[in-house]
C-alpha positions as a Markdown table, in Angstrom:
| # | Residue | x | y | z |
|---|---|---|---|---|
| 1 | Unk | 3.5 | -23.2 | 25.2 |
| 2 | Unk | 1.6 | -20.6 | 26.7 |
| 3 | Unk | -1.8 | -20.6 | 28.0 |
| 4 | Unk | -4.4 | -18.3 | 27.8 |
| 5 | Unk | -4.3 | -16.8 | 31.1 |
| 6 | Unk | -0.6 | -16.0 | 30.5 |
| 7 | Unk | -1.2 | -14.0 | 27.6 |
| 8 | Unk | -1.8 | -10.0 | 27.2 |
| 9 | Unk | -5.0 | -9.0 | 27.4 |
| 10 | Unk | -4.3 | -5.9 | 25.2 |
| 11 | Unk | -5.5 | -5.6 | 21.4 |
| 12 | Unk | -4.2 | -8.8 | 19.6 |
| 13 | Unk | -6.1 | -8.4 | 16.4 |
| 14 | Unk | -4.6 | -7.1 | 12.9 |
| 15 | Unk | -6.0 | -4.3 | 10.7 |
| 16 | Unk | -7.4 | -5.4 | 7.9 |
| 17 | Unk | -7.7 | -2.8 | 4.4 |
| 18 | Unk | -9.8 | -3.5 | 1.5 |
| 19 | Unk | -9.1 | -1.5 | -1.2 |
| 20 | Unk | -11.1 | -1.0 | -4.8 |
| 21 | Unk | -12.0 | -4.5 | -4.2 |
| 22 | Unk | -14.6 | -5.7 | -7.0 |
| 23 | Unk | -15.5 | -9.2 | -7.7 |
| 24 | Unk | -17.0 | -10.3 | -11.4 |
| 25 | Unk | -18.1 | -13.7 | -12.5 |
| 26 | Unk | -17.5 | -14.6 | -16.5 |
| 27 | Unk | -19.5 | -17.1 | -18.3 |
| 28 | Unk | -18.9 | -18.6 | -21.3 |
| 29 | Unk | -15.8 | -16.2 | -21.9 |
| 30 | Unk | -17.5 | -13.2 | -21.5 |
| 31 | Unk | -17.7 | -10.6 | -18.7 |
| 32 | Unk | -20.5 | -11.5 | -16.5 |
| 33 | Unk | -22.2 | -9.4 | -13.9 |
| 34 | Unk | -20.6 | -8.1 | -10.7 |
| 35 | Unk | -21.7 | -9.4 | -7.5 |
| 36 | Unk | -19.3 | -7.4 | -5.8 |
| 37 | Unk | -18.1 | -4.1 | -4.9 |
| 38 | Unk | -16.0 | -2.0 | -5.4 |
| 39 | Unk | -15.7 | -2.3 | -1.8 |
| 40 | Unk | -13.3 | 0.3 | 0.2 |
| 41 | Unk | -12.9 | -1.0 | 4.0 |
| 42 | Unk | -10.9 | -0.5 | 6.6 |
| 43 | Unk | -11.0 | -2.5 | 9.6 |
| 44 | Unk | -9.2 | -1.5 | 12.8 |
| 45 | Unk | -7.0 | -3.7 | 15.3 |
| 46 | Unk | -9.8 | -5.5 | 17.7 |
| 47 | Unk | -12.6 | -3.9 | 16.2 |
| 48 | Unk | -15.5 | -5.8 | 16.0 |
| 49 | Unk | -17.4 | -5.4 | 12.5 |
| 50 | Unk | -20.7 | -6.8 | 11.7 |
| 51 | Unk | -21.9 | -7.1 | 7.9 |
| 52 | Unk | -25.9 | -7.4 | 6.9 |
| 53 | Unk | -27.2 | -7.4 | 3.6 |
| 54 | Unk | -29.7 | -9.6 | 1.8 |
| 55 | Unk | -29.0 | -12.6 | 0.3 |
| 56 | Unk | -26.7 | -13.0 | -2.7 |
| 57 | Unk | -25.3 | -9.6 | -1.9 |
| 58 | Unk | -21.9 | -10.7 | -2.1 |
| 59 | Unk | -21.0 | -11.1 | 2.0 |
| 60 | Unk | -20.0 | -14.3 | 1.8 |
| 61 | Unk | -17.5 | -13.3 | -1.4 |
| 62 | Unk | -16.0 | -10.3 | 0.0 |
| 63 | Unk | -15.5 | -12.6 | 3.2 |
| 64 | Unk | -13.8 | -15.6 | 1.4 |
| 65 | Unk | -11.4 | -12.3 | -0.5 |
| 66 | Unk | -10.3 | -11.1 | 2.2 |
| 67 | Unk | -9.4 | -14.9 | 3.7 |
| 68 | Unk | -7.4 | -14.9 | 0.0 |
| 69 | Unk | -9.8 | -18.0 | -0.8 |
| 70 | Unk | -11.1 | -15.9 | -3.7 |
| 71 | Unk | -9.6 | -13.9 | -6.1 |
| 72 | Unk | -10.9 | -10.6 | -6.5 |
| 73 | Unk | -11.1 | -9.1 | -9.9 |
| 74 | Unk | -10.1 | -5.9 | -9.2 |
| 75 | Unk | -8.4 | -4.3 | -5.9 |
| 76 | Unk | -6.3 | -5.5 | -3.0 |
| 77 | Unk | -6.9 | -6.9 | 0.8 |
| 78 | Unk | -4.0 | -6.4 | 3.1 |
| 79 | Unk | -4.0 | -7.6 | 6.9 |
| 80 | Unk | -1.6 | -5.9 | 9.0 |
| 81 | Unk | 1.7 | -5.1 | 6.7 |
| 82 | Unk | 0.7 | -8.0 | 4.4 |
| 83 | Unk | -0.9 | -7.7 | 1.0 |
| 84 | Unk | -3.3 | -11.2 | 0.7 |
| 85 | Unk | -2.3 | -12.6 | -2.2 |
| 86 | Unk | -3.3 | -16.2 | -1.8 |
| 87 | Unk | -4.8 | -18.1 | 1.4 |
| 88 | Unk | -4.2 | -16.6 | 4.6 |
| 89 | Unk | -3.3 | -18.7 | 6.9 |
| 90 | Unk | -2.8 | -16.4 | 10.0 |
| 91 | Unk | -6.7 | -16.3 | 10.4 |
| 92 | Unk | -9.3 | -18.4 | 11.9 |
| 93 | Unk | -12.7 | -19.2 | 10.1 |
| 94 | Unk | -16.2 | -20.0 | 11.2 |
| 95 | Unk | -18.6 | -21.3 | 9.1 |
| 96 | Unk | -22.3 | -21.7 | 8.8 |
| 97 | Unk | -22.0 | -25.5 | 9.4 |
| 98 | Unk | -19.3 | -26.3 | 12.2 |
| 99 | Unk | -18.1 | -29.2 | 9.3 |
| 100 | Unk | -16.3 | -31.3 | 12.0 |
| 101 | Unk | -15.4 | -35.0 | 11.5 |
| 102 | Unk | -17.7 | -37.5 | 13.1 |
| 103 | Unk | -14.8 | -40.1 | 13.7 |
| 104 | Unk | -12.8 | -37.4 | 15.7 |
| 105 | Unk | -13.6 | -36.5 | 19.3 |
| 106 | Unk | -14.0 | -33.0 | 20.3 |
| 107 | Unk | -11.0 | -32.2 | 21.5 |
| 108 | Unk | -9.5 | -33.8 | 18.5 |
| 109 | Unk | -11.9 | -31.7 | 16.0 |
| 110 | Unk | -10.2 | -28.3 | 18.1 |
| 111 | Unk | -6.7 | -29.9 | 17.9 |
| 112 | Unk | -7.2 | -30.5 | 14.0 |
| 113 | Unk | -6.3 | -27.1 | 13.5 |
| 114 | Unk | -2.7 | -27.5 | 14.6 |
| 115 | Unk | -2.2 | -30.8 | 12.4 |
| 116 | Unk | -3.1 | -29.0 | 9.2 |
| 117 | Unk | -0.3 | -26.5 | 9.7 |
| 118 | Unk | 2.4 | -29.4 | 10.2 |
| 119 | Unk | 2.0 | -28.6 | 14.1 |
| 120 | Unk | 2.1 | -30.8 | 17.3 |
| 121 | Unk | -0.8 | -31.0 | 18.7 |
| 122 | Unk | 0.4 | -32.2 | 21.9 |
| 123 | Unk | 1.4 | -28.6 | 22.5 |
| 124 | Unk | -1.9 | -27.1 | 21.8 |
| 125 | Unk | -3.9 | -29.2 | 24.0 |
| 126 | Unk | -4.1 | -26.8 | 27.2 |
| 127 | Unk | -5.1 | -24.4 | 25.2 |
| 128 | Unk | -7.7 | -26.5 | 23.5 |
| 129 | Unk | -8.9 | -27.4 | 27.1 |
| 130 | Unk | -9.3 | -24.1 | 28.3 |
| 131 | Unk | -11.1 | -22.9 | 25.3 |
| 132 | Unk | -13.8 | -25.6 | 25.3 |
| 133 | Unk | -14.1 | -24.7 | 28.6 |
| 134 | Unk | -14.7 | -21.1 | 28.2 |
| 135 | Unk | -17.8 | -21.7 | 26.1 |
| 136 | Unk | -18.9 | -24.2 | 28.6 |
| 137 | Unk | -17.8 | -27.6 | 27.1 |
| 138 | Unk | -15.4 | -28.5 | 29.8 |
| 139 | Unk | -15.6 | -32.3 | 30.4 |
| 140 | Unk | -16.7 | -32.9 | 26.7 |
| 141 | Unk | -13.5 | -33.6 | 25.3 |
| 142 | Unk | -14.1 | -36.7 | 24.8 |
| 143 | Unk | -17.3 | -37.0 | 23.4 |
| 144 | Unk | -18.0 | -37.3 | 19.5 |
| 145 | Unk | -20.2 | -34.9 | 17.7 |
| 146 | Unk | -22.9 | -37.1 | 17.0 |
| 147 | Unk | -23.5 | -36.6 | 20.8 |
| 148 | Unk | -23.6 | -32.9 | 21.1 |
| 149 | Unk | -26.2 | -30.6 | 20.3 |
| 150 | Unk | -26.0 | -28.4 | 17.1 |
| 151 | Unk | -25.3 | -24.9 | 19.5 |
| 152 | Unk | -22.6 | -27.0 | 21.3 |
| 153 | Unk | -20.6 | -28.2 | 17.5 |
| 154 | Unk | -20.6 | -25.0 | 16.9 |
| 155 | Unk | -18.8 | -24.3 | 20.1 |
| 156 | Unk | -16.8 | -26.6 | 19.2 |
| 157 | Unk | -15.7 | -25.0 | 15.4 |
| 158 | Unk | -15.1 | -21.3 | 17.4 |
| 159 | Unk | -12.7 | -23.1 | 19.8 |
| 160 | Unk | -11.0 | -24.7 | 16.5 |
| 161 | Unk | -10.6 | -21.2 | 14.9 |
| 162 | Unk | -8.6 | -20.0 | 17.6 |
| 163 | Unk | -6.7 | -22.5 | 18.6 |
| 164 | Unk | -3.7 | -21.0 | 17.0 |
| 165 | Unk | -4.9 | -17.4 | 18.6 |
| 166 | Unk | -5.0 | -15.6 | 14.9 |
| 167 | Unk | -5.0 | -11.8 | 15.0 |
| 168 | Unk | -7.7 | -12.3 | 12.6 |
| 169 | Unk | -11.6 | -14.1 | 13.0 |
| 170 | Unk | -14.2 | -14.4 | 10.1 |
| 171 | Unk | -17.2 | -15.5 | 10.8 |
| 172 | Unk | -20.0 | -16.6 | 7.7 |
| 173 | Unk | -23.5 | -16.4 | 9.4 |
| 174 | Unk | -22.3 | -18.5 | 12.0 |
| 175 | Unk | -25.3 | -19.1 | 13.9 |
| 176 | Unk | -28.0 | -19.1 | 11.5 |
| 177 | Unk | -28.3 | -22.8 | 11.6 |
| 178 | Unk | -29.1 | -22.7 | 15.6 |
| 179 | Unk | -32.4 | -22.5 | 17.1 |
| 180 | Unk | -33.3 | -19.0 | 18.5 |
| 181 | Unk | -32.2 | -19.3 | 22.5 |
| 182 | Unk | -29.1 | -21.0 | 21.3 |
| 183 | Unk | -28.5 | -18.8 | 19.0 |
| 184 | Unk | -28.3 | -15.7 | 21.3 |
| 185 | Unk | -26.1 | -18.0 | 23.7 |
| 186 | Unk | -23.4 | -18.9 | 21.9 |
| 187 | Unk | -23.2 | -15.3 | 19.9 |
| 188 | Unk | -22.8 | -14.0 | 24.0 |
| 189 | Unk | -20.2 | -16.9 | 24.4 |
| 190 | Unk | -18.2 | -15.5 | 21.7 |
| 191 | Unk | -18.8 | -11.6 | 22.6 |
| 192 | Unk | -17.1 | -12.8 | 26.1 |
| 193 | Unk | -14.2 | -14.4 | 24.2 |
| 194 | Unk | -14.1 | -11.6 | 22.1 |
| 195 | Unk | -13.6 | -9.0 | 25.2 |
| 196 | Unk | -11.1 | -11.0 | 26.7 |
| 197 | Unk | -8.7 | -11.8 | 23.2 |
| 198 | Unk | -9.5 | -8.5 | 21.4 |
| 199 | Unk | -9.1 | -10.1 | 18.2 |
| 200 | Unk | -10.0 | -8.3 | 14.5 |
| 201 | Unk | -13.3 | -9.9 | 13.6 |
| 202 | Unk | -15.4 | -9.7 | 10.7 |
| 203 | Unk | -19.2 | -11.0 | 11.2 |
| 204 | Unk | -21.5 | -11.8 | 8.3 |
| 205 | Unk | -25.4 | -12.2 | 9.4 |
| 206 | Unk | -28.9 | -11.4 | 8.0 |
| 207 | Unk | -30.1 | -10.5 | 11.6 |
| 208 | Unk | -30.3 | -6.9 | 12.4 |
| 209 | Unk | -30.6 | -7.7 | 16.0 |
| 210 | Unk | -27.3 | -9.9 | 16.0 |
| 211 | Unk | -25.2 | -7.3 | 13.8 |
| 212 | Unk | -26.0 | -4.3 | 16.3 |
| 213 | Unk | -25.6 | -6.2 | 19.7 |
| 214 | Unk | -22.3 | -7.9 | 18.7 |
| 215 | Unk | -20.5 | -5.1 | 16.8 |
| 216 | Unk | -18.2 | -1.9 | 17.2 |
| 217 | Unk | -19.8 | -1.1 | 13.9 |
| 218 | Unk | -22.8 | -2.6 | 11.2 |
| 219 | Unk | -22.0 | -2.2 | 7.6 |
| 220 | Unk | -25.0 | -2.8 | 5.9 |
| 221 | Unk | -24.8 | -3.7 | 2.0 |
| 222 | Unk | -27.1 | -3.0 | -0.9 |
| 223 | Unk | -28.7 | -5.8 | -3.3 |
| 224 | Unk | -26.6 | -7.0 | -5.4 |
| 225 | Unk | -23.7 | -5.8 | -6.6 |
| 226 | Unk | -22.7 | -5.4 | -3.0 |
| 227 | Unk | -21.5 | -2.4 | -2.0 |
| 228 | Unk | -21.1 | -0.9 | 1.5 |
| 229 | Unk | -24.5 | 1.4 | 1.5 |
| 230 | Unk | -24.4 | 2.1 | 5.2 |
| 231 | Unk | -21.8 | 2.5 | 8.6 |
| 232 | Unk | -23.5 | 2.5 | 12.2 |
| 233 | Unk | -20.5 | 3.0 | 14.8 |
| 234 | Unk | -22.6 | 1.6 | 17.7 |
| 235 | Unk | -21.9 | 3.2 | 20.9 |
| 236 | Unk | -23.8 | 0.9 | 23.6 |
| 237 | Unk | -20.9 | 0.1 | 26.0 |
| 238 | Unk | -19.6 | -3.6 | 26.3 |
| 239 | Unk | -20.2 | -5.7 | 27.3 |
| 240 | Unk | -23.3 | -6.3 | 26.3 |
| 241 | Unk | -26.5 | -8.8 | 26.9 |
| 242 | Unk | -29.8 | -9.5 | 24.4 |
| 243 | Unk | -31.2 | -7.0 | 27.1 |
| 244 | Unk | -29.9 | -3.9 | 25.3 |
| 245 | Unk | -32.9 | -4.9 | 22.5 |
| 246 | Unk | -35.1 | -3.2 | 24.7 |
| 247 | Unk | -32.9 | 0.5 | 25.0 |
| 248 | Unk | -33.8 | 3.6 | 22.8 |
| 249 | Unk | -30.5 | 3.5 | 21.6 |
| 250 | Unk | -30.9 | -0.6 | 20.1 |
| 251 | Unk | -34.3 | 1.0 | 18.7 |
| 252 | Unk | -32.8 | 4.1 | 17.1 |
| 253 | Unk | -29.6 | 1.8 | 15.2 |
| 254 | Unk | -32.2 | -1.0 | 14.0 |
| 255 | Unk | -34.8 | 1.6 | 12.4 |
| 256 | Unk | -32.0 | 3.1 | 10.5 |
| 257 | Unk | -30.9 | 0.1 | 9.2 |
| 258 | Unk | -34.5 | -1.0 | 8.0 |
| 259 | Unk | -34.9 | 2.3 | 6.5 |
| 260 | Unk | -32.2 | 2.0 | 4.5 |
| 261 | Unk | -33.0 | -2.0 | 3.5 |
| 262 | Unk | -36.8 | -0.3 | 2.5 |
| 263 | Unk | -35.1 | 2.8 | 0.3 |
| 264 | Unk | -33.3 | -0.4 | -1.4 |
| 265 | Unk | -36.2 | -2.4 | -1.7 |
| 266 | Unk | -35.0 | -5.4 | 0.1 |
| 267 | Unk | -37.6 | -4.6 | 3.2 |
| 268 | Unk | -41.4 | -3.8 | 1.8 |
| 269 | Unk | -44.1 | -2.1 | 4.2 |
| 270 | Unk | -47.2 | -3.6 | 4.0 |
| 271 | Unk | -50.2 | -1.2 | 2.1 |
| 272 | Unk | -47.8 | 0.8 | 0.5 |
């Protein structure tokens, strides 16, 4: 099994096309509203794609369609050559909550993700090792989550979505349940990995700040029925720090993106 350093440090992510994708809810055998789309996306090989919009938007849904978790009512997701047609299972997930099992010990919560796929995790486990200890948690293997703190879980759930190194990463608001200064560390934690791996991710958040500093390129979404409203291509170089906040250039992407939330009435100005 090969570890990390051994591997290519070139692009190992997947492109990922969303095509016509729409998503409607029915109720009581009728057509309901749309939540969703129709959303036209294409997402490059390694390319690093933040999505903001406000809540109930439909980032979450459009997230869990492209994973093939949801159905979409009209259009098509394909990843790499591959149309999704049902769960993908050549991705990695992140939630908003790191859901890990208590009983299980850290290392055993990363290695998880090789026993649901039928694999032995006895070959994973240098590669589980040098995960945890790229976002700091080396000599924690042992310990049970009940004993770590709630930015060091969700350590813990990254190094569990790529423990199989997918081409692909989706990430759900990740690290909205984290207090501030943890927040920013483990979202640099994950920028690092990201630099090194060069993996196809797709980032949902409600902070501005987060989407610009993390991404290639922000995608921000109108009210709901989401639809892709907005595309910043941000050119700060990586790799970046929370410094880059204080730079023109942070200034000039997170203006446009609040003058477009105001022109869709998700962001009010006081005394207008």
């Amino acid at each position: 099994m090969p570890t990390l350093a051994e591997r290519p440090t070139t692009v190992q992510g997947s492109r990922i096309d969303v095509r016509g994708v729409t998503k409607e809810y029915s109720s009581g055998g009728a057509t309901g509203s749309r939540v969703l789309g129709p959303i036209d996306l294409r997402v490059e090989a390694g390319e690093f794609v933040t999505i903001v919009g406000p809540s109930g938007c439909g980032k979450s849904t459009l997230l869990s369609i492209v994973a093939g978790l949801t159905k979409a009512s009209a259009g098509e997701v394909a990843i790499g050559d591959a149309r999704v047609a049902g769960p993908y299972t050549d991705l990695g997930i992140v939630f908003q909550k790191d859901l890990l099992l208590d009983w299980r010990t850290v290392l055993d919560n990363v290695l998880l993700q090789a026993e649901v796929r039928g694999l032995d995790p006895r070959a994973y486990r240098s590669v589980a090792n040098e995960l945890l200890a790229l976002v700091g948690l080396d000599g924690f293997q042992d310990h049970y989550p009940r004993e770590l703190s709630g930015g060091m879980r969700q350590r813990v759930a990254i190094c569990r979505a790529l423990l199989l190194d997918p081409p692909v990463v989706l990430m759900d608001e990740p690290f909205a349940a984290l207090d501030a200064l943890t927040r920013e560390q483990v979202a640099m934690d994950f920028a690092d990995i990201w630099l090194k791996k060069q993996k196809t991710v797709i980032f949902i958040t409600h902070a501005i700040a987060e989407a610009i500093i993390l991404a290639d390129r922000v995608l921000v979404m109108t009210p709901r029925p989401g639809k892709i409203d907005l595309e910043l291509r941000v050119e700060i170089p990586h790799p970046r720090s929370m410094l880059v906040r204080e730079t023109p250039e942070f200034a000039h992407y997170a203006t446009e993106i609040r003058k477009r939330f105001e022109a869709n009435g998700v962001l009010h100005q006081h005394g207008r």
